[in-house]
Jmol script that loads the backbone (N, CA, C; Angstrom):
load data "model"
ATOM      1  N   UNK A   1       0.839  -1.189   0.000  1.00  0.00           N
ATOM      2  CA  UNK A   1       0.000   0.000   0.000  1.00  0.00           C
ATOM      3  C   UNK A   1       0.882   1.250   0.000  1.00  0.00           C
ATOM      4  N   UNK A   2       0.323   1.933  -0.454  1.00  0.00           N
ATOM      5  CA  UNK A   2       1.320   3.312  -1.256  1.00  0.00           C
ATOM      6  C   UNK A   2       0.703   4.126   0.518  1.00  0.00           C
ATOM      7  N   UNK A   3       2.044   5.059   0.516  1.00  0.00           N
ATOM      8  CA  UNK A   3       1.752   6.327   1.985  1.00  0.00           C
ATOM      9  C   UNK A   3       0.424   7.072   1.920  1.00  0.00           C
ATOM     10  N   UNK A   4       0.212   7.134   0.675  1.00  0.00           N
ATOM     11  CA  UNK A   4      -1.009   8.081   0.454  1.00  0.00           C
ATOM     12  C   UNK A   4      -2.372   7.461   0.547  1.00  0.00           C
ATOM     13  N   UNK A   5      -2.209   6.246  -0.310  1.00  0.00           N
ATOM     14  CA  UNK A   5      -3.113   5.492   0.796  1.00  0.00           C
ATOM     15  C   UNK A   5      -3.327   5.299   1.925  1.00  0.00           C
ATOM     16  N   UNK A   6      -2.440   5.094   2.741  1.00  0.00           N
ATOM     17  CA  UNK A   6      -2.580   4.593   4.016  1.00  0.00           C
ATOM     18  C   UNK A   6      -3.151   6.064   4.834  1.00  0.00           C
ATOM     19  N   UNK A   7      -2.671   6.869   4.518  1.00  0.00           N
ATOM     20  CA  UNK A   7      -3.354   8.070   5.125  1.00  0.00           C
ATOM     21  C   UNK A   7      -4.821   8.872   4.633  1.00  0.00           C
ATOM     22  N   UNK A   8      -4.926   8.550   3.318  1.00  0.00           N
ATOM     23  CA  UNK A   8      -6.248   9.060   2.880  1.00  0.00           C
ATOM     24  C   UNK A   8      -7.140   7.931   3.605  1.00  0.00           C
ATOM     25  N   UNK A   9      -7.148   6.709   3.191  1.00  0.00           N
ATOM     26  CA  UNK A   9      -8.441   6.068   3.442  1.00  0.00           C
ATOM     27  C   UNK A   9      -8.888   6.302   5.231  1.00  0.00           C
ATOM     28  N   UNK A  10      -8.079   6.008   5.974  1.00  0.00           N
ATOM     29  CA  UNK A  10      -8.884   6.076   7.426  1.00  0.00           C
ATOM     30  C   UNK A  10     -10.028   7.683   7.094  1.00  0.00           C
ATOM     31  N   UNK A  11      -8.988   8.621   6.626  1.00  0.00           N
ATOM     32  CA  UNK A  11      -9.860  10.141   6.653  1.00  0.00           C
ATOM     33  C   UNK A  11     -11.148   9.724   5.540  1.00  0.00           C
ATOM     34  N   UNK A  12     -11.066   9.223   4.858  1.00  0.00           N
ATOM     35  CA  UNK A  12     -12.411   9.130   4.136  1.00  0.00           C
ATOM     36  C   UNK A  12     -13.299   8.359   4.670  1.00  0.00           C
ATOM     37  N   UNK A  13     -13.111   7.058   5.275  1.00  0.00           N
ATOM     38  CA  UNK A  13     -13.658   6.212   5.802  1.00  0.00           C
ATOM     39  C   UNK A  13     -14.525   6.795   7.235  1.00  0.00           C
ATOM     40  N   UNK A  14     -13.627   7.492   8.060  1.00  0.00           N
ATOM     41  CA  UNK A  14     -14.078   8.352   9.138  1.00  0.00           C
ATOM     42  C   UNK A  14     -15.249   9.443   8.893  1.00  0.00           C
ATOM     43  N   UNK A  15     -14.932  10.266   7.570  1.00  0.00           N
ATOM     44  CA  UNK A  15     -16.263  11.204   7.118  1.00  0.00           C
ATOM     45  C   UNK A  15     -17.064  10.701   6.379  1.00  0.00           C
ATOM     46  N   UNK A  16     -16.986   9.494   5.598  1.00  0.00           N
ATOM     47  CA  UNK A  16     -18.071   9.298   5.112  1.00  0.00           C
ATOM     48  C   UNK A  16     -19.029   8.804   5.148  1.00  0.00           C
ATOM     49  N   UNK A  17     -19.705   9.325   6.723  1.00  0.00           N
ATOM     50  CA  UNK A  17     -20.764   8.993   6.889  1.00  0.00           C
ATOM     51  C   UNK A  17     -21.460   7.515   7.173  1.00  0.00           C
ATOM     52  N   UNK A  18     -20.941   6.598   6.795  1.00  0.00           N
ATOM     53  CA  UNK A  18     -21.110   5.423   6.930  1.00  0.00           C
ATOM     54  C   UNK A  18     -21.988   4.588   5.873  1.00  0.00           C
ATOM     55  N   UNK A  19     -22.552   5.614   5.083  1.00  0.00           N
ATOM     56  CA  UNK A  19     -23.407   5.103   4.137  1.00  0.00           C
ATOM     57  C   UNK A  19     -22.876   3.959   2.894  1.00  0.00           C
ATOM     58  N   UNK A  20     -21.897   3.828   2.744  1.00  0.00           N
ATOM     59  CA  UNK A  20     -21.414   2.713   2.186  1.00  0.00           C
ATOM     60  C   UNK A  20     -21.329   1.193   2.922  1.00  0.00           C
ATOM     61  N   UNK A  21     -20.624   1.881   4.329  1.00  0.00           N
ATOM     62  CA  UNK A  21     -21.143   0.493   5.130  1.00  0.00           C
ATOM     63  C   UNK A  21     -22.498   0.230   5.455  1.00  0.00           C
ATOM     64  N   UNK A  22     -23.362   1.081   5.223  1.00  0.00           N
ATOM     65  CA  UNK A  22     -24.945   0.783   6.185  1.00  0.00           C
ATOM     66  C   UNK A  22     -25.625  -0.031   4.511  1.00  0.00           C
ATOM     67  N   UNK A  23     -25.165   0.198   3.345  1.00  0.00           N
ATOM     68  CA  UNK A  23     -25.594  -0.174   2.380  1.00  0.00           C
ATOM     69  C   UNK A  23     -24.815  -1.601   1.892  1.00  0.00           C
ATOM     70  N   UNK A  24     -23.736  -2.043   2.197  1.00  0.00           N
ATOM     71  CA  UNK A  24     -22.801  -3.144   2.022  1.00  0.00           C
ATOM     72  C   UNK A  24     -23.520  -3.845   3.203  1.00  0.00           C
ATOM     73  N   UNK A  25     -24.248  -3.702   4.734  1.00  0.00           N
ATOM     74  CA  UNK A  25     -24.593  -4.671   5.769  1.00  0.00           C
ATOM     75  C   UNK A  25     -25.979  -5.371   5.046  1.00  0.00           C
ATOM     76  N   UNK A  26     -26.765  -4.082   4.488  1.00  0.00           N
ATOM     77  CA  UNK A  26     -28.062  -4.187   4.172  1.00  0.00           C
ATOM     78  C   UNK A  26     -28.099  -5.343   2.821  1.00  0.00           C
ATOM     79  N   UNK A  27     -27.275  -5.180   2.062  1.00  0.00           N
ATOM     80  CA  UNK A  27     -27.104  -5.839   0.810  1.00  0.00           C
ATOM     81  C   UNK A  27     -26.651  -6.675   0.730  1.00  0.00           C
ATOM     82  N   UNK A  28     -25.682  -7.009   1.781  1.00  0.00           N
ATOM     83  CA  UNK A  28     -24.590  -8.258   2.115  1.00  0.00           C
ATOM     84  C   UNK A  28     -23.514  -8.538   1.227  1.00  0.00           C
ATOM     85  N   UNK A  29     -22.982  -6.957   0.365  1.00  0.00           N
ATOM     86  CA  UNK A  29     -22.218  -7.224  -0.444  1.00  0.00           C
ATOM     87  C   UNK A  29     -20.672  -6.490   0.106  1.00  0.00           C
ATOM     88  N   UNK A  30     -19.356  -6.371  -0.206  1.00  0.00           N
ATOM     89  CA  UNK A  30     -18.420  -5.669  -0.054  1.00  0.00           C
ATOM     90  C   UNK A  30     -18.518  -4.408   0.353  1.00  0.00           C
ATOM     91  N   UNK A  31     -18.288  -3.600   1.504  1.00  0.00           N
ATOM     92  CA  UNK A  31     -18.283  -2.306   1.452  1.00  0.00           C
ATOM     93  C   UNK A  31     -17.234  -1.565   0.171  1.00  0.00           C
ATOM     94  N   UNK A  32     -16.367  -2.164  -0.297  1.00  0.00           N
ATOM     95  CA  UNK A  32     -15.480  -1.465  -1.308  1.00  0.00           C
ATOM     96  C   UNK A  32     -16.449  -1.417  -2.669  1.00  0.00           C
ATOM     97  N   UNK A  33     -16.825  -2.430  -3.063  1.00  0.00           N
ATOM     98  CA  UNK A  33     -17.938  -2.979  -4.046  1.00  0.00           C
ATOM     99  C   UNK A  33     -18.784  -1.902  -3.966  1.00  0.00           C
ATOM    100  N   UNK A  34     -19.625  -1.499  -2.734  1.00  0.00           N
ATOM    101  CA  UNK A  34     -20.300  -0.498  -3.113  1.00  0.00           C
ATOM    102  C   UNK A  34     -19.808   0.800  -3.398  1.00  0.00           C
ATOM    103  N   UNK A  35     -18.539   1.047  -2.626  1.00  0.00           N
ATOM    104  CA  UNK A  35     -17.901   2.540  -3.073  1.00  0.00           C
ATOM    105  C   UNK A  35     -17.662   2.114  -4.344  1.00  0.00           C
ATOM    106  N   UNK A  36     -17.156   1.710  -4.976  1.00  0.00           N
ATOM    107  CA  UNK A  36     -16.965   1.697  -6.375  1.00  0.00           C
ATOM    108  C   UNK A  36     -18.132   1.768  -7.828  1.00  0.00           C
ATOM    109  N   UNK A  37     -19.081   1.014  -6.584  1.00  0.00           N
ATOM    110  CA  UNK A  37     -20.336   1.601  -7.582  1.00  0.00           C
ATOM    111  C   UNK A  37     -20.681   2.909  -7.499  1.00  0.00           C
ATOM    112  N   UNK A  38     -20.356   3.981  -5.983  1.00  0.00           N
ATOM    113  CA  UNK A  38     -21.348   5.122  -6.254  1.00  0.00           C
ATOM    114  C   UNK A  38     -19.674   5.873  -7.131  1.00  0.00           C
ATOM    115  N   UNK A  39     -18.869   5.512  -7.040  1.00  0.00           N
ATOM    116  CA  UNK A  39     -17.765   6.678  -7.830  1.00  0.00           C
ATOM    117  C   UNK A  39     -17.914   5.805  -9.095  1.00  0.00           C
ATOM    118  N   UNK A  40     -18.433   4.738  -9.717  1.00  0.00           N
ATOM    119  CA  UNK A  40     -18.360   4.719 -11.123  1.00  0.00           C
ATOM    120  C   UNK A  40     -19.907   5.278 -11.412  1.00  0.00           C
ATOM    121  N   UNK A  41     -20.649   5.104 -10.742  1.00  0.00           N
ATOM    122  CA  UNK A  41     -22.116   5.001 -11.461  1.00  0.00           C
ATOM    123  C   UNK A  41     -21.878   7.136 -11.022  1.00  0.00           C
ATOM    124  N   UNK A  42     -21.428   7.975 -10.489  1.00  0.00           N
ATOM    125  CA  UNK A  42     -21.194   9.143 -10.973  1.00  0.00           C
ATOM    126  C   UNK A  42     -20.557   9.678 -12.057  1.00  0.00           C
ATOM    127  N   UNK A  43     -19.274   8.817 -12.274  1.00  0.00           N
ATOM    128  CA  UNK A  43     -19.022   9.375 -13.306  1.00  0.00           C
ATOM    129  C   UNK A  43     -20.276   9.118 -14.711  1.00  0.00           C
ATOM    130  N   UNK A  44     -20.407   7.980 -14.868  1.00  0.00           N
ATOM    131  CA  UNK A  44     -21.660   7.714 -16.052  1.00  0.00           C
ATOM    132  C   UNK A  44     -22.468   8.334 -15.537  1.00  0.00           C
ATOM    133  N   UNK A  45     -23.690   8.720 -14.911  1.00  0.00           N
ATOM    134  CA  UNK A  45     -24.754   9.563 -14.356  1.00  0.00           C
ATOM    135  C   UNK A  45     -24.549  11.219 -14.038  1.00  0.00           C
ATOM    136  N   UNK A  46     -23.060  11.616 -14.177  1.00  0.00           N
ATOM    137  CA  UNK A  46     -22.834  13.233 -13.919  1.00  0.00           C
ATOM    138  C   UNK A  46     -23.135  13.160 -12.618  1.00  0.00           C
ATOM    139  N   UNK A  47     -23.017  12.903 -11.627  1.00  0.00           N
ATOM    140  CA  UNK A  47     -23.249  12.848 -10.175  1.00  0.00           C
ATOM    141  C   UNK A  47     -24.823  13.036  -9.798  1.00  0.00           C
ATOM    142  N   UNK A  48     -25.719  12.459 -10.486  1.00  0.00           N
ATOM    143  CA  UNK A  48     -26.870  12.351  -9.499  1.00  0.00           C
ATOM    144  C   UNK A  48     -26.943  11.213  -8.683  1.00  0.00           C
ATOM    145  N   UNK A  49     -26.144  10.199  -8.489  1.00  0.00           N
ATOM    146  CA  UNK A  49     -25.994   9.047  -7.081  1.00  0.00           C
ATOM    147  C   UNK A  49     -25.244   9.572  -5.955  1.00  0.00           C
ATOM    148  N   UNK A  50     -24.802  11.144  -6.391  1.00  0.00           N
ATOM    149  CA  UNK A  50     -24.054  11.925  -5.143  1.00  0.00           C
ATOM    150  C   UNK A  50     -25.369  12.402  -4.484  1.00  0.00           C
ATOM    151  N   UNK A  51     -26.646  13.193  -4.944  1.00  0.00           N
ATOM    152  CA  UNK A  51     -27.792  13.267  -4.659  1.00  0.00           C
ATOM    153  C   UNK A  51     -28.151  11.904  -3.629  1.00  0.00           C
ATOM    154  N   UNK A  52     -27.736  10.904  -4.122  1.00  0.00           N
ATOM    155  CA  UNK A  52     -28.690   9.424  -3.217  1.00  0.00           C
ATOM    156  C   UNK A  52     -28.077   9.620  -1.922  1.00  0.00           C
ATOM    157  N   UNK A  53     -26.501   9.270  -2.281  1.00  0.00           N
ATOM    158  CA  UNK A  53     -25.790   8.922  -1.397  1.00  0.00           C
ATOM    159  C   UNK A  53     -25.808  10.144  -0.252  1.00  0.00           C
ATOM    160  N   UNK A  54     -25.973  11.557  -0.458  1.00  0.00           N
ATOM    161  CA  UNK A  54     -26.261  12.561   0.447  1.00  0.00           C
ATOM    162  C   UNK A  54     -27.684  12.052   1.706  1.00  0.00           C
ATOM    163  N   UNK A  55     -28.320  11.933   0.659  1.00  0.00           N
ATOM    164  CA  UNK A  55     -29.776  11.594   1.217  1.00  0.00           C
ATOM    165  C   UNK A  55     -29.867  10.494   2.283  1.00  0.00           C
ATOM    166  N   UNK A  56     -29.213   9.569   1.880  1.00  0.00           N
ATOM    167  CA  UNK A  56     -28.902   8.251   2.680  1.00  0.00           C
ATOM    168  C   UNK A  56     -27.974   8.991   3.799  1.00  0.00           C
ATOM    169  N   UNK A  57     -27.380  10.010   3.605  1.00  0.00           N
ATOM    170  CA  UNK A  57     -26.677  10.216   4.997  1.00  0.00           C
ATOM    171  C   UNK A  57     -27.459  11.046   5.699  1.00  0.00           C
ATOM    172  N   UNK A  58     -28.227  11.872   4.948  1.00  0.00           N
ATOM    173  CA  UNK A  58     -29.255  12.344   5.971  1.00  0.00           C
ATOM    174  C   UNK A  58     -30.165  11.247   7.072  1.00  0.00           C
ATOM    175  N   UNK A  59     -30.743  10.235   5.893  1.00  0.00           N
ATOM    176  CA  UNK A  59     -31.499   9.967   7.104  1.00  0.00           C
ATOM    177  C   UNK A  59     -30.744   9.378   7.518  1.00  0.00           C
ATOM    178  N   UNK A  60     -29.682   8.633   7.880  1.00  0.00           N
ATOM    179  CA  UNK A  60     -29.276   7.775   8.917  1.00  0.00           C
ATOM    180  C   UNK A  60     -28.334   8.612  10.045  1.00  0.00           C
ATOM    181  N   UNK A  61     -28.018   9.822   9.805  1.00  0.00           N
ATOM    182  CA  UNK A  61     -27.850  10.892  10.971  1.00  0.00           C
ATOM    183  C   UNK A  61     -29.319  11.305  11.671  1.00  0.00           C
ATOM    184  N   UNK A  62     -30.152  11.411  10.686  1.00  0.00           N
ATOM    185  CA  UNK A  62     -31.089  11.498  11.447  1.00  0.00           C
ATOM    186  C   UNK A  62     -32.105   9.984  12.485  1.00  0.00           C
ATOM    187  N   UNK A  63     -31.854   9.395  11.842  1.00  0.00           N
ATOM    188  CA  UNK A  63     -32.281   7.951  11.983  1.00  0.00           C
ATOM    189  C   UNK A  63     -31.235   7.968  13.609  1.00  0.00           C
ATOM    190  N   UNK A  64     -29.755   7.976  13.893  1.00  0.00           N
ATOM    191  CA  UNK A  64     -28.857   8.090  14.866  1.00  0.00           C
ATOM    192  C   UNK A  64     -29.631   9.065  16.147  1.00  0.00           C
ATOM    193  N   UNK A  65     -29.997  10.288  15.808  1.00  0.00           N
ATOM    194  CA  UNK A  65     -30.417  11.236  16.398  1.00  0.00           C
ATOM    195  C   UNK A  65     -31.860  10.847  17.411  1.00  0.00           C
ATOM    196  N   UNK A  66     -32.789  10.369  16.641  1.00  0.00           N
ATOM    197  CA  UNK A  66     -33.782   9.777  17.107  1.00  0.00           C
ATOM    198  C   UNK A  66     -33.834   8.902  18.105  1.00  0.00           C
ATOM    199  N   UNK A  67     -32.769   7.537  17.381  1.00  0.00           N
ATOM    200  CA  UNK A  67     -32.379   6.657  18.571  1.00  0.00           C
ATOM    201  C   UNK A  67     -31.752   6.994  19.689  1.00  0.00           C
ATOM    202  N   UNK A  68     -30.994   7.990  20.265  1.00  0.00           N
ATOM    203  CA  UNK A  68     -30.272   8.838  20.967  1.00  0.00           C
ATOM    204  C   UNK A  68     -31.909   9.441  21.833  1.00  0.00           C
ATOM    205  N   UNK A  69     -32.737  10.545  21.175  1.00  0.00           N
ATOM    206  CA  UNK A  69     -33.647  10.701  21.703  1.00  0.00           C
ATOM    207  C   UNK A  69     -34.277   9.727  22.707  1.00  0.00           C
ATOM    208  N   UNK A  70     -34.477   8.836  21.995  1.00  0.00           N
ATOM    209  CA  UNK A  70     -35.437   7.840  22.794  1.00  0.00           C
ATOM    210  C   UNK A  70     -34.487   7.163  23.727  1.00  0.00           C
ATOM    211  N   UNK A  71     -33.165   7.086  23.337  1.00  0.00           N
ATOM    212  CA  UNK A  71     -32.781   6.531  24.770  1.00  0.00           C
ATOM    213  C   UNK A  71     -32.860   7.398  25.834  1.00  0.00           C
ATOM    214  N   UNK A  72     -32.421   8.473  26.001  1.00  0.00           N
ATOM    215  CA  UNK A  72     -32.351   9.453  26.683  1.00  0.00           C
ATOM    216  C   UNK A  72     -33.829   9.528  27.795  1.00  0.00           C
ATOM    217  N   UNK A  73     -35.095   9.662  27.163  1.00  0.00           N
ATOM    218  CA  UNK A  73     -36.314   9.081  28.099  1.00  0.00           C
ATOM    219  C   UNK A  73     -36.660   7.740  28.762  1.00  0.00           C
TER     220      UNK A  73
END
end "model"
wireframe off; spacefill off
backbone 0.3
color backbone group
């Protein structure tokens, strides 16, 4: 593994939200497998799966938030 690897991926992995892993548990496929689908299926689509993939991080921050709520009572 090249230096630049080793230092980019934790930082991407850390911000991104998790939506690649919450979609690789759900699907039961590779978490890499799916990153590779949303950075190829952008380039062919002009980035409207950046649109999905936003969305999917909304709700599951929000989805986080909720569960937090309710523990809290």
């Amino acid at each position: 593994m090249s230096v630049i690897e080793n230092n980019v991926k934790p930082i991407v992995e850390k911000y991104s939200f998790g939506v690649c892993n919450y979609l690789a548990e759900k699907w039961g496929l590779n978490e890499s497998r799916v990153r590779m689908y949303f950075v190829y299926s952008s380039f062919v689509a002009f980035g409207s799966p950046v649109i999905f993939y936003l969305a999917v991080a909304f709700w599951l921050n929000i989805k986080k938030y909720i569960r937090k709520g309710r523990a809290l009572f």
